[in-house]
mmCIF file as Biopython writes it, N, C-alpha, C and O atoms, coordinates in Angstrom:
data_model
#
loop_
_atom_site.group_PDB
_atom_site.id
_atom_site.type_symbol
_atom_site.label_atom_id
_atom_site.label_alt_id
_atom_site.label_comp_id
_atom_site.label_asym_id
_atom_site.label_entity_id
_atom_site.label_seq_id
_atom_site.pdbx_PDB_ins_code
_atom_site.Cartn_x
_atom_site.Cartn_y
_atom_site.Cartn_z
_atom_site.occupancy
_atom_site.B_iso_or_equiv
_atom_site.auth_seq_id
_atom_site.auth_asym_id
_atom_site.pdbx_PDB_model_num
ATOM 1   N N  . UNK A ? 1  ? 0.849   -1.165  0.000   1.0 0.0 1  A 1 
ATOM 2   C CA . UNK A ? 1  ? 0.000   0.000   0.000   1.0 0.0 1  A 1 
ATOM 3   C C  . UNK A ? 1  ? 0.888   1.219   0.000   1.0 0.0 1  A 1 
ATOM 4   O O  . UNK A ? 1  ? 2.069   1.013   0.279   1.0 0.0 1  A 1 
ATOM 5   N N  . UNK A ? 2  ? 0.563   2.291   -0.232  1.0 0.0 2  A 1 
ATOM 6   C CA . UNK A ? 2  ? 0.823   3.302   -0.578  1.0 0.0 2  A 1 
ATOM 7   C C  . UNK A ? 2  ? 0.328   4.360   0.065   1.0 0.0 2  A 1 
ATOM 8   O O  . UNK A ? 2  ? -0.631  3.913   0.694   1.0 0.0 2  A 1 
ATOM 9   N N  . UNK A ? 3  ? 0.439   5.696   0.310   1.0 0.0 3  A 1 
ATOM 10  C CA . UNK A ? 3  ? -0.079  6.614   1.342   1.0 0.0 3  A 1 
ATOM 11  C C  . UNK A ? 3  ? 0.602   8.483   0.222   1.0 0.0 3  A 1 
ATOM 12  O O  . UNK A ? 3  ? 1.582   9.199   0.015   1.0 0.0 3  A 1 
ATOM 13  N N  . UNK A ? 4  ? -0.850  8.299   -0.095  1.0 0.0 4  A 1 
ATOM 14  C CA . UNK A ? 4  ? -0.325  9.603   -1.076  1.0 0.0 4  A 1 
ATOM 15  C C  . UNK A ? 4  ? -0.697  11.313  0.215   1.0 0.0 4  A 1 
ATOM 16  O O  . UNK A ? 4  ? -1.642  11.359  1.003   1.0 0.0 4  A 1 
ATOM 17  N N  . UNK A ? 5  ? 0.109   12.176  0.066   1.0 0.0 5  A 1 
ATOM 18  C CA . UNK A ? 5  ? -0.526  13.202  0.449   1.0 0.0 5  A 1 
ATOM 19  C C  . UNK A ? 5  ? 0.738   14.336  -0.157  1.0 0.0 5  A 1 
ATOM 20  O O  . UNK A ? 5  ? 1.869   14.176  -0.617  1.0 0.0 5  A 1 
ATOM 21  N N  . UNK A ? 6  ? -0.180  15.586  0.138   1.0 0.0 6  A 1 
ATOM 22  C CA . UNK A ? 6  ? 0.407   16.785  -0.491  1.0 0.0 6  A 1 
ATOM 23  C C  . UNK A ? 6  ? 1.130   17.428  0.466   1.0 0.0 6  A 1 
ATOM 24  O O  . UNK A ? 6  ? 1.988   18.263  0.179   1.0 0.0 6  A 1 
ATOM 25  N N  . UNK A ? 7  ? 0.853   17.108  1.589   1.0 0.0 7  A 1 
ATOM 26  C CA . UNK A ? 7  ? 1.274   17.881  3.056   1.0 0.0 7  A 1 
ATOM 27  C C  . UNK A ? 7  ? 3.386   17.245  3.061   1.0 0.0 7  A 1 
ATOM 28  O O  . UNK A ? 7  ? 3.786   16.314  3.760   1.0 0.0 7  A 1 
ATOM 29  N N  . UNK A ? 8  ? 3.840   17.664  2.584   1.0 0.0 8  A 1 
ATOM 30  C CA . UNK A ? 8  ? 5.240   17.667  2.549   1.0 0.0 8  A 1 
ATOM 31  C C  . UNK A ? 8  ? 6.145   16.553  3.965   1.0 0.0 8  A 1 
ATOM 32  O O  . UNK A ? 8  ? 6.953   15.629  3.870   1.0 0.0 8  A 1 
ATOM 33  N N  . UNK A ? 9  ? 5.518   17.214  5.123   1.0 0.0 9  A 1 
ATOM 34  C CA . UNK A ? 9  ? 6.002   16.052  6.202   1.0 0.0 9  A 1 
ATOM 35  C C  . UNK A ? 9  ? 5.597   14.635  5.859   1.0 0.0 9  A 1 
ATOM 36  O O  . UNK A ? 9  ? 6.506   13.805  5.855   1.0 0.0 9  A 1 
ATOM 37  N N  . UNK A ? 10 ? 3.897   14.074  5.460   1.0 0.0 10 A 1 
ATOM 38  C CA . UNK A ? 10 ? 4.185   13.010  5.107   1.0 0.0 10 A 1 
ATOM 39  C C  . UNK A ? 10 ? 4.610   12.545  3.342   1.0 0.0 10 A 1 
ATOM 40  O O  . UNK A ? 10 ? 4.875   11.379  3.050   1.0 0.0 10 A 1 
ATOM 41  N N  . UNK A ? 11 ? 4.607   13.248  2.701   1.0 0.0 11 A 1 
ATOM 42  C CA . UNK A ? 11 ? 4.684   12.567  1.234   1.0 0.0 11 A 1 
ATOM 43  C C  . UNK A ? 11 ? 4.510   11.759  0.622   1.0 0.0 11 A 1 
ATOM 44  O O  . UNK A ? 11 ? 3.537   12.100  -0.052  1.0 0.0 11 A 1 
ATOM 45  N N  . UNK A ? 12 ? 4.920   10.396  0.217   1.0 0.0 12 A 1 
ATOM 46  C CA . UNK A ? 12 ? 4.580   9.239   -0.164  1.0 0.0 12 A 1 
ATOM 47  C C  . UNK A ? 12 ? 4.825   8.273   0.869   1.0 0.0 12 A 1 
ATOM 48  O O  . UNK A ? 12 ? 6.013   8.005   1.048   1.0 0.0 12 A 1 
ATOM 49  N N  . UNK A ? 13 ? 4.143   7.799   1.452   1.0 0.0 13 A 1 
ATOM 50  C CA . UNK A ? 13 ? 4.574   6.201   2.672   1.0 0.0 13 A 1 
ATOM 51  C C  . UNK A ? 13 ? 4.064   4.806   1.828   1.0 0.0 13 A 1 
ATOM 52  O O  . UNK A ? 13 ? 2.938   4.569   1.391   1.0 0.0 13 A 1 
ATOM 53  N N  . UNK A ? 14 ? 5.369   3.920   1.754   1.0 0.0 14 A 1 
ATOM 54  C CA . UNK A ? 14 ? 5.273   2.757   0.836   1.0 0.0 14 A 1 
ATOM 55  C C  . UNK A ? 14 ? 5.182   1.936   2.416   1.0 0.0 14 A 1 
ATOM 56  O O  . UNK A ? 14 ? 5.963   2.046   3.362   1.0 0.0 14 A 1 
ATOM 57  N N  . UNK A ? 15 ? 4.314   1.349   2.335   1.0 0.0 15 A 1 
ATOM 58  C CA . UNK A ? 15 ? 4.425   -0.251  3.395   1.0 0.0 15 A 1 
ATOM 59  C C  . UNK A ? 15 ? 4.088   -1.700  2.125   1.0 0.0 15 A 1 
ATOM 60  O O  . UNK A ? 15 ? 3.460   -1.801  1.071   1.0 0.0 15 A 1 
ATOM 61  N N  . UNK A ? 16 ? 4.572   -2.234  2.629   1.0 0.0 16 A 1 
ATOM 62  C CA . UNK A ? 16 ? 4.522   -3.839  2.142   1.0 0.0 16 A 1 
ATOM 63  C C  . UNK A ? 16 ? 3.696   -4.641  3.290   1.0 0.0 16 A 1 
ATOM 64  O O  . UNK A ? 16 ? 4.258   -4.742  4.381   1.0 0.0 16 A 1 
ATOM 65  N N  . UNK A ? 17 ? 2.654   -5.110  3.163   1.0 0.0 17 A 1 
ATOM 66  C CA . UNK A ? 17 ? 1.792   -6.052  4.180   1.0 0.0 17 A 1 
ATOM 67  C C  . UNK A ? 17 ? 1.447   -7.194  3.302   1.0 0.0 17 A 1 
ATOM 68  O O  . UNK A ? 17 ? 1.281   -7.109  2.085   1.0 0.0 17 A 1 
ATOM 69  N N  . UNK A ? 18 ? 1.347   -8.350  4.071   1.0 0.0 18 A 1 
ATOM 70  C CA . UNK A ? 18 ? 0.815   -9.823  3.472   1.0 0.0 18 A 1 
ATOM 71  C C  . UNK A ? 18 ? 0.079   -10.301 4.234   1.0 0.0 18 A 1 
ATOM 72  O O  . UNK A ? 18 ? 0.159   -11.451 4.666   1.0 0.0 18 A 1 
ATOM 73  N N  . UNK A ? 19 ? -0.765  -9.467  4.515   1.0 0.0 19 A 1 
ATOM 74  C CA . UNK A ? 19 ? -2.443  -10.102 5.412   1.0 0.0 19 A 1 
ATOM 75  C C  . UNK A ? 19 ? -3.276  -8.971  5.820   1.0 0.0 19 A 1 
ATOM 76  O O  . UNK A ? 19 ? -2.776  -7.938  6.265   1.0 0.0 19 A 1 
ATOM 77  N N  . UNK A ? 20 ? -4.394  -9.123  5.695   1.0 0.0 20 A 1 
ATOM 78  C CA . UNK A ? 20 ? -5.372  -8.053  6.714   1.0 0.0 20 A 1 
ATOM 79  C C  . UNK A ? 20 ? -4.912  -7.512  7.372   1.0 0.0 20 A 1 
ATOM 80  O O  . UNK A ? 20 ? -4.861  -6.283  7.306   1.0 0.0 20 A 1 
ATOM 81  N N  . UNK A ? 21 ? -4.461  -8.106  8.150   1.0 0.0 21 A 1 
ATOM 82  C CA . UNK A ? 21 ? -4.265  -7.758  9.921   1.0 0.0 21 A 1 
ATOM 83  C C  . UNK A ? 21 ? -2.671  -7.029  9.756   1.0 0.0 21 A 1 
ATOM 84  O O  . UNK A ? 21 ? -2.338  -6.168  10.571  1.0 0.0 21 A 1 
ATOM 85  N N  . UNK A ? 22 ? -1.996  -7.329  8.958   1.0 0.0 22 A 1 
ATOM 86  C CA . UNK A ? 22 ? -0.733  -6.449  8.849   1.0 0.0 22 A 1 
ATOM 87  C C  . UNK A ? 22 ? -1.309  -5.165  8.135   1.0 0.0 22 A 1 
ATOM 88  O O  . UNK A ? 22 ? -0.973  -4.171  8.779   1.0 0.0 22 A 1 
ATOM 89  N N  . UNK A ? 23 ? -2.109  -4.825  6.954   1.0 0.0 23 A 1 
ATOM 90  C CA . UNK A ? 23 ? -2.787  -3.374  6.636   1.0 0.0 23 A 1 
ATOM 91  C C  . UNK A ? 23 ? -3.566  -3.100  7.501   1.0 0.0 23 A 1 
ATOM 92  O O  . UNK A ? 23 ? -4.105  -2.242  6.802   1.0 0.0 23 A 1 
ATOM 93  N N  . UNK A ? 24 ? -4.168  -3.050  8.483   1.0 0.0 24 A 1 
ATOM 94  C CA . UNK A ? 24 ? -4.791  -2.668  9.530   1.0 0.0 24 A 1 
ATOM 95  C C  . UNK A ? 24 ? -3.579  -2.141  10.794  1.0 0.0 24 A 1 
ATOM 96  O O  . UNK A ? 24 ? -3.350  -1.085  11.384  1.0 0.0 24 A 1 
ATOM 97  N N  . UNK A ? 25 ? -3.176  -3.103  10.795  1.0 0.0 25 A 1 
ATOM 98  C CA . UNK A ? 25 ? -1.731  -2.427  11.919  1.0 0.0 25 A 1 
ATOM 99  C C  . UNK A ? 25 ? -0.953  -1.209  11.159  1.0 0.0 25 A 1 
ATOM 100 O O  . UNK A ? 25 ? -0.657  -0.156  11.723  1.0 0.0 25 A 1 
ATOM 101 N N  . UNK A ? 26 ? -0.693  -1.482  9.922   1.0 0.0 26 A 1 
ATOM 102 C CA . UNK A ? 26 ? 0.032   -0.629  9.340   1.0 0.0 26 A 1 
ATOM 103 C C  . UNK A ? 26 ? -0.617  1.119   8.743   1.0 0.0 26 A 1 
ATOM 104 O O  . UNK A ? 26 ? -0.057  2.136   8.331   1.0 0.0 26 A 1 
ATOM 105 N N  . UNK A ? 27 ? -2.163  0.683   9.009   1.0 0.0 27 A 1 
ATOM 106 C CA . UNK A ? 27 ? -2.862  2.362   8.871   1.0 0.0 27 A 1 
ATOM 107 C C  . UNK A ? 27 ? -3.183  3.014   10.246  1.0 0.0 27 A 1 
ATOM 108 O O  . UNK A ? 27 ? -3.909  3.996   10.403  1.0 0.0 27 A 1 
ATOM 109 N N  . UNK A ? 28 ? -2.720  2.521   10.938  1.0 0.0 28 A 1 
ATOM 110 C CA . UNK A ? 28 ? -2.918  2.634   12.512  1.0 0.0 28 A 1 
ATOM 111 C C  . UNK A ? 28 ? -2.036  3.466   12.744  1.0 0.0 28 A 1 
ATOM 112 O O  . UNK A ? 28 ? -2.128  4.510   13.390  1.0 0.0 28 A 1 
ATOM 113 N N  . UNK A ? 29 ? -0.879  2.884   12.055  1.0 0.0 29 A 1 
ATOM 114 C CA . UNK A ? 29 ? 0.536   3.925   12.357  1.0 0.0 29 A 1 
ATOM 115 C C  . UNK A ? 29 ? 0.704   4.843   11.534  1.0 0.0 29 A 1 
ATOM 116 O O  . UNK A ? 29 ? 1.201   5.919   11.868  1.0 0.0 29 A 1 
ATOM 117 N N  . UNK A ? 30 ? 0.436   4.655   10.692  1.0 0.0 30 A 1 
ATOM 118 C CA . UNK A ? 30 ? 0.036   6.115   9.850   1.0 0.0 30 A 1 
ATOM 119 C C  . UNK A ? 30 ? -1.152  7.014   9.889   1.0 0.0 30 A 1 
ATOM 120 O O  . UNK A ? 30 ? -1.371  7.950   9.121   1.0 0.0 30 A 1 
ATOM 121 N N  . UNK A ? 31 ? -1.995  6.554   11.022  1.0 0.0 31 A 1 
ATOM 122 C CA . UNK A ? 31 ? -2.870  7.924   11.175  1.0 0.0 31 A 1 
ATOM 123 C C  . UNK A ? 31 ? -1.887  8.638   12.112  1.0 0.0 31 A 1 
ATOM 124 O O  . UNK A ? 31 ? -1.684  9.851   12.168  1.0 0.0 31 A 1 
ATOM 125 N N  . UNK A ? 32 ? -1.309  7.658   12.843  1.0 0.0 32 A 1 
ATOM 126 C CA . UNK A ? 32 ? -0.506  8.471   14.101  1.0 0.0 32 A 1 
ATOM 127 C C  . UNK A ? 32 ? 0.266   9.746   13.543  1.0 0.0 32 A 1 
ATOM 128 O O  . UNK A ? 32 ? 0.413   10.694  14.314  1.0 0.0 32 A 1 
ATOM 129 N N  . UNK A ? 33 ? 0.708   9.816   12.399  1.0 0.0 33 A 1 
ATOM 130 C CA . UNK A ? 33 ? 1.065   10.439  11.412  1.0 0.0 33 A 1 
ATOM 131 C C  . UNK A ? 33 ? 0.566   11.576  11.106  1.0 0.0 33 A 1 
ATOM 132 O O  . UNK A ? 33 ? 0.864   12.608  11.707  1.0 0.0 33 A 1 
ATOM 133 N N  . UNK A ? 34 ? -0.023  11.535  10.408  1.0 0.0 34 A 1 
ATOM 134 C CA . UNK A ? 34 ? -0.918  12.068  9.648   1.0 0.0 34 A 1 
ATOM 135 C C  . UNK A ? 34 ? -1.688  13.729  10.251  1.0 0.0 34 A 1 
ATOM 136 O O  . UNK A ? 34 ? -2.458  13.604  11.204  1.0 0.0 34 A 1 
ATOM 137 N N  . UNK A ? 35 ? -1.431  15.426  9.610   1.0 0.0 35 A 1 
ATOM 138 C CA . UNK A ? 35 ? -2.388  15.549  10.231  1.0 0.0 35 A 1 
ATOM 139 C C  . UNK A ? 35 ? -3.691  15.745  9.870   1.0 0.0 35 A 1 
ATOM 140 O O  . UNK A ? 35 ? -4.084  15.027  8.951   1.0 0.0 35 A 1 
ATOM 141 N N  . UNK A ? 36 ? -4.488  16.540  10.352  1.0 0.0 36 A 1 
ATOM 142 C CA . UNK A ? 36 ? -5.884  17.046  9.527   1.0 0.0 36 A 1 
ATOM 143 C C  . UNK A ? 36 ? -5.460  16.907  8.159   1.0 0.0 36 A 1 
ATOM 144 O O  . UNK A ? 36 ? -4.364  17.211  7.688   1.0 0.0 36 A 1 
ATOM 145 N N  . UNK A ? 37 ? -7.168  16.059  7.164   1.0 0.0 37 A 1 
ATOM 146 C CA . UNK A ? 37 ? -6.511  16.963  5.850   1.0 0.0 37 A 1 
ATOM 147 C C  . UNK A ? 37 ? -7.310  15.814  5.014   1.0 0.0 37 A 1 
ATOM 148 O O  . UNK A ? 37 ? -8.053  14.949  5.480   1.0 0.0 37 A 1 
ATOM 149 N N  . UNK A ? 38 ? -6.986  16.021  3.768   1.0 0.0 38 A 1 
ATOM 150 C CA . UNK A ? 38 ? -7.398  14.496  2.932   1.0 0.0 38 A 1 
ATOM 151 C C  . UNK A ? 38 ? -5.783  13.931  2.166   1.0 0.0 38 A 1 
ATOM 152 O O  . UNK A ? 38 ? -4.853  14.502  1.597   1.0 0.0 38 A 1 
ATOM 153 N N  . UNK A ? 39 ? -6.121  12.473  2.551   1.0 0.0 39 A 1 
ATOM 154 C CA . UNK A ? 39 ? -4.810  12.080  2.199   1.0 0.0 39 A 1 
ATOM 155 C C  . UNK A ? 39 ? -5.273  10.664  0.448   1.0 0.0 39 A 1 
ATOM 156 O O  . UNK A ? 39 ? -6.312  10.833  -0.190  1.0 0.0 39 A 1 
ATOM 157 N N  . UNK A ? 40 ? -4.759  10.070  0.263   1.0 0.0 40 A 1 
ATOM 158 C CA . UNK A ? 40 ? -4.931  8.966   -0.979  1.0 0.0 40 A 1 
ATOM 159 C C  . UNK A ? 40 ? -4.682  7.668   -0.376  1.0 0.0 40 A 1 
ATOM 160 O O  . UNK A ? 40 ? -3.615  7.657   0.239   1.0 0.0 40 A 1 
ATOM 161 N N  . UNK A ? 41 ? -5.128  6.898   -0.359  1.0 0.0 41 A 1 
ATOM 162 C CA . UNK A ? 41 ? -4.165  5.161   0.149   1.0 0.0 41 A 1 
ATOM 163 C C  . UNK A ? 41 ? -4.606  4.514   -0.881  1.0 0.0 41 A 1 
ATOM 164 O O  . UNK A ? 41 ? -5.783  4.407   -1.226  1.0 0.0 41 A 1 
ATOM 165 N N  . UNK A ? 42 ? -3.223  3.860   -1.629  1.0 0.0 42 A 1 
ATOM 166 C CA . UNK A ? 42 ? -3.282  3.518   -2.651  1.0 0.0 42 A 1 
ATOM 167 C C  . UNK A ? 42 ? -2.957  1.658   -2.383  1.0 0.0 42 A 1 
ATOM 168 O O  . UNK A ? 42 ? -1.891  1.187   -1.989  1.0 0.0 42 A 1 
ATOM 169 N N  . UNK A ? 43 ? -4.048  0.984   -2.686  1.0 0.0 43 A 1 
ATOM 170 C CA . UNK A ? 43 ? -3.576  -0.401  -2.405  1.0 0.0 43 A 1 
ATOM 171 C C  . UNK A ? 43 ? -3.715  -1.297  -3.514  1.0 0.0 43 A 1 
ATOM 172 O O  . UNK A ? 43 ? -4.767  -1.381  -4.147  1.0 0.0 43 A 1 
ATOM 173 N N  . UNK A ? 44 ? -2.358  -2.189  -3.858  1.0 0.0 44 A 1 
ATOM 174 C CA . UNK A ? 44 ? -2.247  -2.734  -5.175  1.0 0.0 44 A 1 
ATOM 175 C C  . UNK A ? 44 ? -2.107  -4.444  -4.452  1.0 0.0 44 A 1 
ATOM 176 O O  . UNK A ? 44 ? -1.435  -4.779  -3.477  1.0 0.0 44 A 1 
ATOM 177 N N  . UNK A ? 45 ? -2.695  -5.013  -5.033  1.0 0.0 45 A 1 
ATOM 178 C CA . UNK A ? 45 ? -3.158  -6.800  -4.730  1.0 0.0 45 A 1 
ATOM 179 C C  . UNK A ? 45 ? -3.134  -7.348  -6.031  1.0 0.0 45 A 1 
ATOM 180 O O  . UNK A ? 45 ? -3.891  -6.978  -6.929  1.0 0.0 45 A 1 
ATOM 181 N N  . UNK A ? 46 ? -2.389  -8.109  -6.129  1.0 0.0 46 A 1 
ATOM 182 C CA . UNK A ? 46 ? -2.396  -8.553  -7.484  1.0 0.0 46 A 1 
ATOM 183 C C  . UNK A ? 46 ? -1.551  -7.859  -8.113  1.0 0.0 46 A 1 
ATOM 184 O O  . UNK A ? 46 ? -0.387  -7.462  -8.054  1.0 0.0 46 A 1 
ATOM 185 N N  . UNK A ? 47 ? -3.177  -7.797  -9.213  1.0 0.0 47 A 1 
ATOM 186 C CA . UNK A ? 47 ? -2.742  -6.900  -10.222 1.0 0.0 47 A 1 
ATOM 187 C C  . UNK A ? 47 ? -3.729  -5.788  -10.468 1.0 0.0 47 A 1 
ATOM 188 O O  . UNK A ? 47 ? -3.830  -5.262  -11.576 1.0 0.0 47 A 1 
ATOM 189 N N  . UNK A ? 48 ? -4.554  -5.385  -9.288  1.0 0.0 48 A 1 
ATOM 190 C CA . UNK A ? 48 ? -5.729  -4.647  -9.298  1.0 0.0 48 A 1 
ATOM 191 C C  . UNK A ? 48 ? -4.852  -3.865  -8.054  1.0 0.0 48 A 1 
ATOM 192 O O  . UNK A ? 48 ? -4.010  -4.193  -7.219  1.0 0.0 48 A 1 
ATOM 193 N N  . UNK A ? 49 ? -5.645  -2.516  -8.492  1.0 0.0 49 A 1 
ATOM 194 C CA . UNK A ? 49 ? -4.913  -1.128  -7.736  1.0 0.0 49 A 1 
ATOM 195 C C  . UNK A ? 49 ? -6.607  -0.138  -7.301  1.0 0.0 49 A 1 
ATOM 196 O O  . UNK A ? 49 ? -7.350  0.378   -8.136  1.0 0.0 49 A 1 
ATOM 197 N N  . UNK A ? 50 ? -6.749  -0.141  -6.196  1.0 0.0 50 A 1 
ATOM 198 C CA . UNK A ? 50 ? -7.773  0.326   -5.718  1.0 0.0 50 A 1 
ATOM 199 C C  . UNK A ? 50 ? -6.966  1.708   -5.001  1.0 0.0 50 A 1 
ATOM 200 O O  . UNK A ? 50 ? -5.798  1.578   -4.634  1.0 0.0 50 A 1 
ATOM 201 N N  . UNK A ? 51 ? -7.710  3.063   -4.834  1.0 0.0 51 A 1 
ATOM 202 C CA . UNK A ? 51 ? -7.717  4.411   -4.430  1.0 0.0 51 A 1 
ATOM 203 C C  . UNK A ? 51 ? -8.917  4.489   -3.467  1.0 0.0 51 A 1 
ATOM 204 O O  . UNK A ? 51 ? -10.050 4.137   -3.795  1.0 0.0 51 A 1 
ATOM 205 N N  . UNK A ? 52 ? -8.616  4.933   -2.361  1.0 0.0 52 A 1 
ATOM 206 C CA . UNK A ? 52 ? -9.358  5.232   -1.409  1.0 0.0 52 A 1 
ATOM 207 C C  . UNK A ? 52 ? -8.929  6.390   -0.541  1.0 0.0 52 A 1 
ATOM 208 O O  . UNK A ? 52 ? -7.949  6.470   0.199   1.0 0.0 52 A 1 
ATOM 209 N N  . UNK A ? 53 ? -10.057 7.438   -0.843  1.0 0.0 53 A 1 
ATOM 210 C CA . UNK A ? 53 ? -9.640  8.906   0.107   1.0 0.0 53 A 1 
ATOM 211 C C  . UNK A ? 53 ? -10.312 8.836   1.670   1.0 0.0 53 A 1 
ATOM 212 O O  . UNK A ? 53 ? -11.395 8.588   2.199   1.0 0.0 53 A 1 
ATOM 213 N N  . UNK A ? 54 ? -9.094  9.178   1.999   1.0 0.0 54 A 1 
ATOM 214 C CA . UNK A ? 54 ? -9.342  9.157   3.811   1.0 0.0 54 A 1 
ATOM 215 C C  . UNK A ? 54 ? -9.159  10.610  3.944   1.0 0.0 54 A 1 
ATOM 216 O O  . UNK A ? 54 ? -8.485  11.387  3.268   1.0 0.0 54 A 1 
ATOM 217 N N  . UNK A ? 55 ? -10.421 10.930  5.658   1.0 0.0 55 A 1 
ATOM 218 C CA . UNK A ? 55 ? -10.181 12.272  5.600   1.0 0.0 55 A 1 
ATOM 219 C C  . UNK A ? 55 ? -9.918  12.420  6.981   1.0 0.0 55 A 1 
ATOM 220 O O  . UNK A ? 55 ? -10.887 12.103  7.671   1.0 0.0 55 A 1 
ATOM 221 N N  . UNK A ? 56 ? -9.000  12.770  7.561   1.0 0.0 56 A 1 
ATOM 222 C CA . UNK A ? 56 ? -8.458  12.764  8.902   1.0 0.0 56 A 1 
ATOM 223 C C  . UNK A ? 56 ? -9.099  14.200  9.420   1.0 0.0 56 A 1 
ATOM 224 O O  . UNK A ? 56 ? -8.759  15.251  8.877   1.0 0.0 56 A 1 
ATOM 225 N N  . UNK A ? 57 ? -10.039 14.172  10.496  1.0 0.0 57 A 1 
ATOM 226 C CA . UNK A ? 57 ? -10.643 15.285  11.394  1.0 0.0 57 A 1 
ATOM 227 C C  . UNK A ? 57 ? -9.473  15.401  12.547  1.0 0.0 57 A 1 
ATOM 228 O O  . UNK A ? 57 ? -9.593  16.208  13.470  1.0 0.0 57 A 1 
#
C-alpha cells in the first residue's frame, strides 16, 4: 500500500503487508502520522490497484 498526500512532512509512505491484519496495523501507524486533511491510500493486490480517500478530522 501506498499513502499519497500533499502535506510535505508526510509525502509518499510505501508499506509492504501480506495479510489483513498487517494493513490494519500498518494504517494505525500512519494515522498516528498524519495531520488534519485528505490524504490517498493507494492499495495494489495482485494486479488490481484500488484508491481510497481518507479524511483525517
Amino acid at each position: 500500500m501506498r499513502l499519497l498526500s500533499a502535506n510535505p512532512q508526510v509525502g509518499q509512505q510505501q508499506v509492504t503487508v501480506n495479510n489483513p491484519f498487517e494493513l490494519t496495523e500498518a494504517l494505525r501507524g500512519l494515522s498516528e502520522i498524519l495531520n488534519k486533511g485528505v490524504v490517498v491510500l493507494e492499495i495494489v493486490w495482485g494486479n488490481q490497484v484500488e484508491h481510497i480517500k481518507l479524511i483525517k478530522k
